[in-house]
N, C-alpha and C positions, 0 to 999 in steps of 0.2 A: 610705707616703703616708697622710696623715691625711683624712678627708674632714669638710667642713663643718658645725660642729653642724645648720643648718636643715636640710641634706640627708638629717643620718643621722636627724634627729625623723621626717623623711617617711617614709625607709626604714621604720621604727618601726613606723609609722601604717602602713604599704603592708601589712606581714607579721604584724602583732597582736604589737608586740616579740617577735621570735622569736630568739630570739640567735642570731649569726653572720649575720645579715644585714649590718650590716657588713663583716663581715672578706671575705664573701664579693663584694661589690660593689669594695673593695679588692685581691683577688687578679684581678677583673677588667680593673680600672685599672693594674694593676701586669704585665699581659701574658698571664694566666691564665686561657683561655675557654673551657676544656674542663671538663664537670661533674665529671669524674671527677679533673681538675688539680685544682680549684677544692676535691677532697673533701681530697686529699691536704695539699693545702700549709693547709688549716684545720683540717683535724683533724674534720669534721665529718662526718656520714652521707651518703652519696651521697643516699640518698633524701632526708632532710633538706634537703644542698644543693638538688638536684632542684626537692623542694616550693616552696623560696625564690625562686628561679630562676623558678619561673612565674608566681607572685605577681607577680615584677616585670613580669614577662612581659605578665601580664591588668592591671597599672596602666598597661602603656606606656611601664616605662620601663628596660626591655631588650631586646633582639630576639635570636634565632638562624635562624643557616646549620645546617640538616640536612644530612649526608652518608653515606655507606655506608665501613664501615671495609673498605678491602679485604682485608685478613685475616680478619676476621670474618664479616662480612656484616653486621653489625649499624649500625643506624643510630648516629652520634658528633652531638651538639649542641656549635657555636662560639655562646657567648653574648659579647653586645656589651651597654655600658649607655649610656644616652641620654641626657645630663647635660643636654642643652637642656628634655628632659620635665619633669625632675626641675625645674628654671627656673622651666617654665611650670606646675608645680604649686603651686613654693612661691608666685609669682606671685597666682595665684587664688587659695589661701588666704588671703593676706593683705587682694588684693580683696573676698573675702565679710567677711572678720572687720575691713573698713573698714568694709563697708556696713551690719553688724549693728553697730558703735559707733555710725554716726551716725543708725540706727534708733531708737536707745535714747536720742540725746541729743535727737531729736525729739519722741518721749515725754515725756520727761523733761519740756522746754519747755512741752508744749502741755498739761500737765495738773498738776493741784495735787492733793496727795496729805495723805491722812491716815493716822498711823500709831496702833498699840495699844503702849503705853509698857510695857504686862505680857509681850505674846508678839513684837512686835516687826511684826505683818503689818501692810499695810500697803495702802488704798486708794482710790484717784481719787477725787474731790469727787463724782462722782454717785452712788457705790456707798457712800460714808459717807454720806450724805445720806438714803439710803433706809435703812439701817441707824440713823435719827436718832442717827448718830456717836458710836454704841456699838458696841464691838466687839462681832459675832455669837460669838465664841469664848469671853469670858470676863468679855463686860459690862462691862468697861471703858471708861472715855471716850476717845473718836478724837482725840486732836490733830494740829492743824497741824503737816504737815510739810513745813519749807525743802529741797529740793532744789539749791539751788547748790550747793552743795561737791558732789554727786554730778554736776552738771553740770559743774563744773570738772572734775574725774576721769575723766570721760569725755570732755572735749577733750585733755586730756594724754594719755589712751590710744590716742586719734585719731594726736594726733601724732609718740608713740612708734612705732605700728604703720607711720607716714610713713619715719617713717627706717629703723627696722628692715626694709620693703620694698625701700627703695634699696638695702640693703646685701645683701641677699639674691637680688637679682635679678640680681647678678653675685655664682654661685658658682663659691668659689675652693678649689682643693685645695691645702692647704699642703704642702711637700716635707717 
């Protein structure tokens, strides 16, 4: 079973890429929910797995049944993953990284910018103004800077982010 690129990025993000985070969210899906199943059929370190497994665990977006082996005595973890979590994370990602585009395209709007054609920085009409629209850096003259095309850029990332969320809000595991 392959799981969803937006899923596996979060996975990513959940564990500071740690490799096997996948395979092991994978061997969960696939009917595998014992840490020490889940070391076996990866090939990965029980502890390793272990560590993964709680990561997911402290994001919320897996749960375990504790039990007592009764051979051992020792306690066995059944790990479960929580594909609706995993939903409502990519969800809210994509809600914040709407809300900072169109942070940025209200900036944009409500302020005239000048830029230094040497180093390239770049600032608001009152801060070149005080500066008499010479760069402080290298005393170059401030020019006018158009921001439309950065405005356009940032409604198409708007609306990129638009669709990309629809499609991610129903995730699908391909067979």
């Amino acid at each position: 079973m392959e799981i969803d690129p937006a899923v596996e990025k979060i996975l990513m993000d959940i564990t500071n890429n740690e490799e096997g985070s996948v395979s092991i969210i994978e061997c969960i899906l696939n009917g595998k929910t014992f840490d020490s199943e889940i070391a076996e059929e990866t090939e990965i370190k029980l502890n390793t797995v272990r560590k993964i497994l709680y990561k997911f665990h402290d994001a919320g977006i897996a749960s375990y049944k504790r039990t007592k082996d009764p051979e051992t005595n020792w306690f066995i973890y059944s790990w479960k993953f929580d594909k609706e979590k995993v939903s409502d994370i990519i969800s809210k990602k994509h809600q914040r990284n709407t809300e900072d585009i169109e942070k940025s395209i209200k900036y944009e709007e409500e302020n005239m910018f000048f830029a230094c054609k040497t180093n390239g920085h770049r600032y608001k009409f009152e801060k070149a103004s005080e500066f008499n629209f010479v760069c402080p850096d290298c005393n170059d003259t401030l020019e006018y800077q158009d921001n439309t095309s950065r405005i356009i850029e940032l409604l198409k990332e708007k609306a990129d982010s638009k669709s990309t969320n629809k499609l991610s809000t129903e995730i699908k595991y391909i067979e």
